[in-house]
C-alpha positions in Angstrom: 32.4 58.3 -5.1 34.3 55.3 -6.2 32.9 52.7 -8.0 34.0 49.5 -9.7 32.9 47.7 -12.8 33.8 44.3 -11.6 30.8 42.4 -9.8 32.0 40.4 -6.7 32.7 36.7 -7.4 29.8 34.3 -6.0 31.1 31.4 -4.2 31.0 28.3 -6.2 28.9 26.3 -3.2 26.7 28.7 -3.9 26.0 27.5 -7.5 23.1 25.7 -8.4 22.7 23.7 -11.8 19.3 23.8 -13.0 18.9 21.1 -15.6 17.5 21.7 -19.0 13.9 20.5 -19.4 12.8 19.1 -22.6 9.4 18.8 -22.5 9.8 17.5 -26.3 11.2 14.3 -25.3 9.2 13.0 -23.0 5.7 13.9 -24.7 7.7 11.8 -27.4 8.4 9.2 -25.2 4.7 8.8 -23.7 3.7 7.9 -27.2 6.5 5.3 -28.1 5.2 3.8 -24.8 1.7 3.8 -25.7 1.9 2.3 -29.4 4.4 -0.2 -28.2 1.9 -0.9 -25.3 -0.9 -1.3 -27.9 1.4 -3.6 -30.2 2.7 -6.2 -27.1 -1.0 -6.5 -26.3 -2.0 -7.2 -29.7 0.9 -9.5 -30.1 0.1 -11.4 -26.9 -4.0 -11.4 -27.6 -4.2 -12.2 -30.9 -4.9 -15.4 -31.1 -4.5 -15.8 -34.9 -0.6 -15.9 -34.5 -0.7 -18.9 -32.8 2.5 -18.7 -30.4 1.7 -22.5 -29.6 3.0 -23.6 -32.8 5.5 -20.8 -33.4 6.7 -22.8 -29.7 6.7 -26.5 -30.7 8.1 -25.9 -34.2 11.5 -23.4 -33.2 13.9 -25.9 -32.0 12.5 -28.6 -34.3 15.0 -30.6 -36.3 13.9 -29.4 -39.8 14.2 -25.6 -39.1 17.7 -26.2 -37.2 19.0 -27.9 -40.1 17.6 -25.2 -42.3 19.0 -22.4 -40.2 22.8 -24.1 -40.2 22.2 -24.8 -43.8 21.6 -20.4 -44.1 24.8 -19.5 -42.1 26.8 -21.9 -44.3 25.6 -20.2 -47.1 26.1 -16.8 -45.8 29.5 -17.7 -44.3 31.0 -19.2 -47.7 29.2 -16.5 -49.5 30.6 -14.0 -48.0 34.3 -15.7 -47.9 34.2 -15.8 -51.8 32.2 -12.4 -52.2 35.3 -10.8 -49.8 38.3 -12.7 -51.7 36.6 -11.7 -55.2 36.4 -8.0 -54.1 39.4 -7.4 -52.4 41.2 -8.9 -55.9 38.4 -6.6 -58.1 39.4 -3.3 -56.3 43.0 -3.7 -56.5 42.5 -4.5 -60.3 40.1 -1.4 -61.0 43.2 0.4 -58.9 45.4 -1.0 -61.8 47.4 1.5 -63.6 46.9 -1.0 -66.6 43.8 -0.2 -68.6 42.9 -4.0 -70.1 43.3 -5.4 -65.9 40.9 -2.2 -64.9 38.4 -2.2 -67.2 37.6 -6.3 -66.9 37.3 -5.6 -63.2 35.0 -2.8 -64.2 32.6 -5.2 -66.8 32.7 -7.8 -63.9 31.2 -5.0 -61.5 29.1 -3.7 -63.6 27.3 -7.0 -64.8 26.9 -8.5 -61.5 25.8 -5.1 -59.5 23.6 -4.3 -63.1 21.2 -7.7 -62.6 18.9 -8.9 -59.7 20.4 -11.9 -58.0 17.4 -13.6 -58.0 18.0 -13.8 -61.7 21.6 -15.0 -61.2 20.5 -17.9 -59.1 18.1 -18.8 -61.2 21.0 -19.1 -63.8 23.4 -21.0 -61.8 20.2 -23.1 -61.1 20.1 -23.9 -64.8 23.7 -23.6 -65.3 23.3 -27.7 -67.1 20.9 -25.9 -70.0 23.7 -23.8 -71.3 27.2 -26.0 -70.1 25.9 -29.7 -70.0 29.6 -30.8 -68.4 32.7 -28.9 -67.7 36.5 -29.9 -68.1 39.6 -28.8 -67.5 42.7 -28.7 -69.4 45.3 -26.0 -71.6 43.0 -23.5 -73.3 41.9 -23.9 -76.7 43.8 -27.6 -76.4 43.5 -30.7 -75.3 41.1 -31.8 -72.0 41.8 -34.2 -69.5 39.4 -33.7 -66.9 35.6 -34.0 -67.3 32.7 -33.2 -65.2 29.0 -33.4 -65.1 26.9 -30.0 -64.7 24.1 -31.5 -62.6 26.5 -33.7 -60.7 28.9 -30.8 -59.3 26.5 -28.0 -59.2 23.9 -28.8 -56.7 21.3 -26.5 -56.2 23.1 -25.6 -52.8 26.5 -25.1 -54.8 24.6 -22.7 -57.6 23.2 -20.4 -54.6 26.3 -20.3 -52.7 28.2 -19.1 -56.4 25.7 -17.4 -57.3 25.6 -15.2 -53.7 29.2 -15.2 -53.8 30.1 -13.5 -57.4 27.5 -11.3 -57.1 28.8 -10.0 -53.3 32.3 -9.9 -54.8 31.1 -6.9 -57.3 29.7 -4.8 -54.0 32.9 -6.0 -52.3 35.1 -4.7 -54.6 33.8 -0.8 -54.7 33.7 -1.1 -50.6 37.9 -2.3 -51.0 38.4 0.3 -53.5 36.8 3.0 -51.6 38.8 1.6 -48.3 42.0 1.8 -50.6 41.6 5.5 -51.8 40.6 6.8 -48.5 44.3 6.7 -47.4 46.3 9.5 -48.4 48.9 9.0 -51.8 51.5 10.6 -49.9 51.5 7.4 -47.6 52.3 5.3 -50.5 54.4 7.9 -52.0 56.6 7.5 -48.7 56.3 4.0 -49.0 57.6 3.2 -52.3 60.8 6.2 -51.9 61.5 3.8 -49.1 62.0 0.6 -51.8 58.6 -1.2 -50.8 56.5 -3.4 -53.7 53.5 -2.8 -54.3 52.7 -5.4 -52.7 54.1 -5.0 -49.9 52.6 -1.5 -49.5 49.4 -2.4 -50.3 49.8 -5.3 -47.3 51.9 -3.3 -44.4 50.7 0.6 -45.5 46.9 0.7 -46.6 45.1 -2.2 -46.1 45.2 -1.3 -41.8 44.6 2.1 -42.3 41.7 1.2 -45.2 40.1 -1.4 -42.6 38.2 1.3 -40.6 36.6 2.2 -44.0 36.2 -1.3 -45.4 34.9 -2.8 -41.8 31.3 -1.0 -41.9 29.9 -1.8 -45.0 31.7 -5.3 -45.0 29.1 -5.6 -41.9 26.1 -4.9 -43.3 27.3 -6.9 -46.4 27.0 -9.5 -44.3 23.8 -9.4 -41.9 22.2 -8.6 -45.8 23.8 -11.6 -46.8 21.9 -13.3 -44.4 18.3 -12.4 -45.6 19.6 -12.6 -49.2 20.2 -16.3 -48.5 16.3 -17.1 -48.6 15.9 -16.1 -52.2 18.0 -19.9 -52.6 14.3 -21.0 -52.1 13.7 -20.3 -55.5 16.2 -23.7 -56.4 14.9 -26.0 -53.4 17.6 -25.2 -51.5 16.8 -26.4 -48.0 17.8 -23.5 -46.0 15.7 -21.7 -43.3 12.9 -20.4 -45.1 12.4 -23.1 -47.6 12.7 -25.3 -44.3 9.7 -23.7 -42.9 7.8 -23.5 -46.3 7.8 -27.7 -46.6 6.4 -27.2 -43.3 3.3 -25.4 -43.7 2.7 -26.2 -47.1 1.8 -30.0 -45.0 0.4 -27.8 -42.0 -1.7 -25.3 -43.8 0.1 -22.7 -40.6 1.9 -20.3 -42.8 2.1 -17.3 -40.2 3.4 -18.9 -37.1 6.0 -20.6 -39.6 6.7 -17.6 -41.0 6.9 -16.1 -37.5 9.4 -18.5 -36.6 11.8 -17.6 -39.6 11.7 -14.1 -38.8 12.6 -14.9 -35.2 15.5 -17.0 -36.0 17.0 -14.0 -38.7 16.3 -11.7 -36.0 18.4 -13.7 -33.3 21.0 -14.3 -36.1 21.3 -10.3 -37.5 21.3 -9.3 -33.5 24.5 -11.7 -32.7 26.2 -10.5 -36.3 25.8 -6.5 -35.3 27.0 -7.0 -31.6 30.0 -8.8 -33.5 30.2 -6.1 -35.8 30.4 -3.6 -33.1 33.2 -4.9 -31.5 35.6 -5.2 -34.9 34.7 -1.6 -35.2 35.6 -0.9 -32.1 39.0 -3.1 -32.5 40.1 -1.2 -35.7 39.0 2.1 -34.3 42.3 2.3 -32.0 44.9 5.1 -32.9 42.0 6.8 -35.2 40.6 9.0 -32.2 42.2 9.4 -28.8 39.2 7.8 -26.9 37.4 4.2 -28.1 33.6 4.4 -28.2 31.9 2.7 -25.2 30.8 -0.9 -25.2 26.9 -1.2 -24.8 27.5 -2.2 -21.4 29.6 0.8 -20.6 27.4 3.0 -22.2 24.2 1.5 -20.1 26.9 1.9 -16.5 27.2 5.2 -17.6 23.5 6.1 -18.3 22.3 4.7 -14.8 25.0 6.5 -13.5 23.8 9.7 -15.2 20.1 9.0 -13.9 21.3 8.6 -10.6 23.7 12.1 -10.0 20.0 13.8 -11.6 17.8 12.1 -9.5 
């Protein structure tokens, strides 16, 4: 008798996929429901948080002025914090050992104290430099200026925010910088390109997909550090909503507004974020990651083939 180690081939209609059950995941997802169930109706029935006010005082005049009064801040923050860093890293990268190590002592003082404490300083920046002038070093002045007069309390948080972001700034560059391999600049420079010129056409596009993350969350944390500005009766959103109920006596739903408005403001920055991503992403991977409204087409789709 004859017989044959290879089995007959089953027709492929005659194939059925059985998914995978993970009972896991929905046990978990039963009690996310339940606990956020519980929450919303706590939210909604507690009637200590006052949604009334938080209603009548969110599009008021004083907390919109305080809210454009925190992205200014964060913006011109930020815009100093990114030009101080991206000149920081590229002296630490200095082959010259005086130019590396004062970007190092800059870094190191402004990352080594709280920011709290250095707008407090900038608050009472007229203690320690009454007036300020400008003229050739160690010689002769010809322009004076009043402390108190050019540094307003909103000026001393927006340096204050600004030097210290440049230090964090600087070590994201940097670490950007030295992601991209020497050889690139190796090639670059047997080819007669600066420096410069390197540093502009070679590595900064390629150190973007490094430098693009953190720069992001820099930012949406610049955001939230903007309230500690308070501290120097700087009228931005929270100290907006603090002159409020300090004449109210309604600190939460005050309070509840604030968060509401950072909330809004951090959601719009990450969706930004997302997309810049996204945009320097191309030619590092052969497909781009899905936009959040692909990735919810594709879900539903997903739902619907299993259903």
């Amino acid at each position: 008798m004859v017989t044959s180690d290879t089995a007959e081939p089953v027709p492929a209609d005659e194939i059925k996929a059985i998914p995978v059950r993970h009972p896991g995941r929905w046990v978990a997802a039963a009690i996310i429901l339940i606990l956020g169930a519980a929450l919303a109706k706590s939210l909604a029935t507690n009637h200590r948080f006052e949604w009334g006010v938080v209603k009548h005082y969110f599009f008021s005049d004083q907390v919109l002025r305080g809210l454009v009064v925190t992205l200014e801040l964060t913006a011109l923050s930020m815009a100093i914090g990114i030009a101080i860093g991206v000149v920081l890293a590229i002296m630490r990268l200095s082959p010259n050992p005086l130019v590396s190590s004062a970007s190092w002592i800059y870094i190191w003082v402004f990352r080594g104290t709280p920011v709290l404490v250095q707008i407090l300083f900038w608050g009472f920046i007229s203690a320690l430099y009454p007036s300020f002038s400008l003229g050739i070093p160690f010689g002769p002045q010809f322009v004076h200026f009043s402390a108190n007069s050019l540094i307003t309390p909103f000026v001393a948080g927006m340096l204050a925010l600004g030097l210290n972001e440049g230090a964090y700034m600087a070590e994201i560059v940097r670490a950007g910088f030295i992601s991209v391999e020497e050889g690139q600049t190796e090639a670059a420079q047997s080819l007669g390109m600066t420096r410069l010129l390197t540093m502009r056409r070679i590595i900064l596009p390629q150190a973007m997909r490094v430098i693009i993350p953190p720069t992001g969350n820099e930012t949406i944390s610049m955001l939230k550090t903007t309230s500690l500005v308070s501290v120097i009766a700087v009228t931005d959103l929270l100290y907006s909503v603090e002159i409020i109920y300090a004449r109210t006596y309604q600190t939460i739903p005050l309070l509840i507004v604030a968060s509401l408005w950072y909330l809004i403001v951090t959601s719009v920055l990450s969706f930004g974020q997302y997309y810049v991503e996204r945009y320097y992403a191309r030619g590092s991977s052969r497909e781009l990651p899905d936009t959040p409204l692909q990735r919810l087409r594709r879900n539903l789709r997903i739902r619907h083939e299993y259903s």
